[in-house]
Wavefront OBJ file of the C-alpha trace (Angstrom):
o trace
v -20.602 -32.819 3.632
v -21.951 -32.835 7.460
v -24.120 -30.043 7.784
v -22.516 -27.159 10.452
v -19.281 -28.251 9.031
v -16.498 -25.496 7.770
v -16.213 -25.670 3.991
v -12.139 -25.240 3.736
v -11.706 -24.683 0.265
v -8.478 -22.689 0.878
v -6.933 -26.227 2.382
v -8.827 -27.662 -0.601
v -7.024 -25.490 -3.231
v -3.614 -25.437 -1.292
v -2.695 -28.816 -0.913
v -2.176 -30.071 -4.103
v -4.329 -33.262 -3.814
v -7.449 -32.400 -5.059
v -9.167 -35.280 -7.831
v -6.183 -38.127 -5.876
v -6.849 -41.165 -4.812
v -6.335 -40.124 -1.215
v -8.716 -37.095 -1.526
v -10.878 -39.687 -2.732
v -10.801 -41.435 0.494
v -10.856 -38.285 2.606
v -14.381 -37.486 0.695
v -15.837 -40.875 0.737
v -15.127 -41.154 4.315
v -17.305 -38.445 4.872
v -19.936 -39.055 2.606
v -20.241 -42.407 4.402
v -20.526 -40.708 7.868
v -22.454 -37.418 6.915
v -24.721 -38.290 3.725
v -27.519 -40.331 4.470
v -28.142 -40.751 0.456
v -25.006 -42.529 0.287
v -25.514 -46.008 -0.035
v -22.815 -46.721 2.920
v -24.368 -44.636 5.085
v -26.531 -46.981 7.167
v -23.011 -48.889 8.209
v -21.202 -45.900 9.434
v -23.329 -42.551 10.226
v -26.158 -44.367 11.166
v -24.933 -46.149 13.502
v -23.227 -43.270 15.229
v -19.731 -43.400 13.161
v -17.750 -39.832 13.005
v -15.036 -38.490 12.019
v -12.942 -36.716 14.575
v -12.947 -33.056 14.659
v -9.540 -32.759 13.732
v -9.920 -34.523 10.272
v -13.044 -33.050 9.582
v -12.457 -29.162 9.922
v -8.889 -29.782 8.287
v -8.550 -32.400 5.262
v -4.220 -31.574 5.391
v -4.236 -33.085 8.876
v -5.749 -36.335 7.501
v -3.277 -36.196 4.720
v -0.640 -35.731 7.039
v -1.608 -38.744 8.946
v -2.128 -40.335 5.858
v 1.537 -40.213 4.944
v 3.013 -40.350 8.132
v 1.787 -43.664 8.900
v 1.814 -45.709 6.063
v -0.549 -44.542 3.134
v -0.067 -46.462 -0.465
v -2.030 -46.386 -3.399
v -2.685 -50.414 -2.930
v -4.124 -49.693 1.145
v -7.153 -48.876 2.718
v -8.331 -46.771 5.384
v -9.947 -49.315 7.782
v -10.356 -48.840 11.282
v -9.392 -50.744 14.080
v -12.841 -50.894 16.249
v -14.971 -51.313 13.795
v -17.564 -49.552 16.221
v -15.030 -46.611 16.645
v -14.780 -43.343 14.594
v -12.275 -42.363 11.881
v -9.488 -40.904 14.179
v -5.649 -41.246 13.996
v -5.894 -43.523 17.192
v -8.468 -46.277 15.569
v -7.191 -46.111 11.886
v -5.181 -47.619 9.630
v -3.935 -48.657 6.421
v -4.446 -52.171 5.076
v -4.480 -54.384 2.348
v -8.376 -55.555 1.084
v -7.976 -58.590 2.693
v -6.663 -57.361 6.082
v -10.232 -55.111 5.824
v -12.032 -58.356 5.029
v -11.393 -59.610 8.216
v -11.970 -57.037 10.497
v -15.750 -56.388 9.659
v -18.636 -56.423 11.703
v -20.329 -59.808 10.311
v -16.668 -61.340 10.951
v -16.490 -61.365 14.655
v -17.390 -64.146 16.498
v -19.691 -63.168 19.662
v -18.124 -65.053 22.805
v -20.313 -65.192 26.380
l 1 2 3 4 5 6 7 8 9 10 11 12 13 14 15 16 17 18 19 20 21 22 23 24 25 26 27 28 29 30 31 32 33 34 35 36 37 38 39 40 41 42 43 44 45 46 47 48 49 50 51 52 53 54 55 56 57 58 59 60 61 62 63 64 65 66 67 68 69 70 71 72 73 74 75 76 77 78 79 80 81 82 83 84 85 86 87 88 89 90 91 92 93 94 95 96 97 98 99 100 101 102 103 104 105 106 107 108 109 110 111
């Protein structure tokens, strides 16, 4: 959990998602941003990766993006800019091969 960051264990309690496979994401997500002892960390918070304010003080407003554009059990979060932060703007869902393709260590560096 980032440190300075609201714990919202109301949200957590009301939603009805906790232990999902979506509150899964939501957690990982930060863990990979905020947790330097996770062992995605040096991909995403180390290089300067966030998440935006708006997901991170309230987990029902990712859900509700979540489900509003396109969240199923067989997608993954993946974000657009793959320099950009976890934000509705820059995210969405795809299939493990869509991912694939938009990593880093795909992109081909033009002049």
């Amino acid at each position: 959990m980032p440190r300075g960051a609201p714990k919202n264990n109301h949200n957590h309690r009301i939603h009805g998602l906790s232990h999902t496979r979506i509150d899964n994401i939501y957690k990982t997500m930060l863990a990979r941003c905020y947790k330097p002892t996770h062992n995605r960390y040096k991909y995403y918070g180390a290089k300067g990766v966030a998440v935006c304010d708006e997901w991170l003080c309230d987990k029902t407003k990712f859900f509700e993006w979540a489900f509003n554009n396109g969240y199923r059990e067989d997608l993954t979060i993946d974000r657009i800019n793959v320099n950009g932060n976890y934000e509705p703007s820059n995210c969405r869902w795809a299939t493990y091969k869509e991912q694939n393709n938009n990593k880093t260590n795909n992109r081909r560096v033009t002049n």
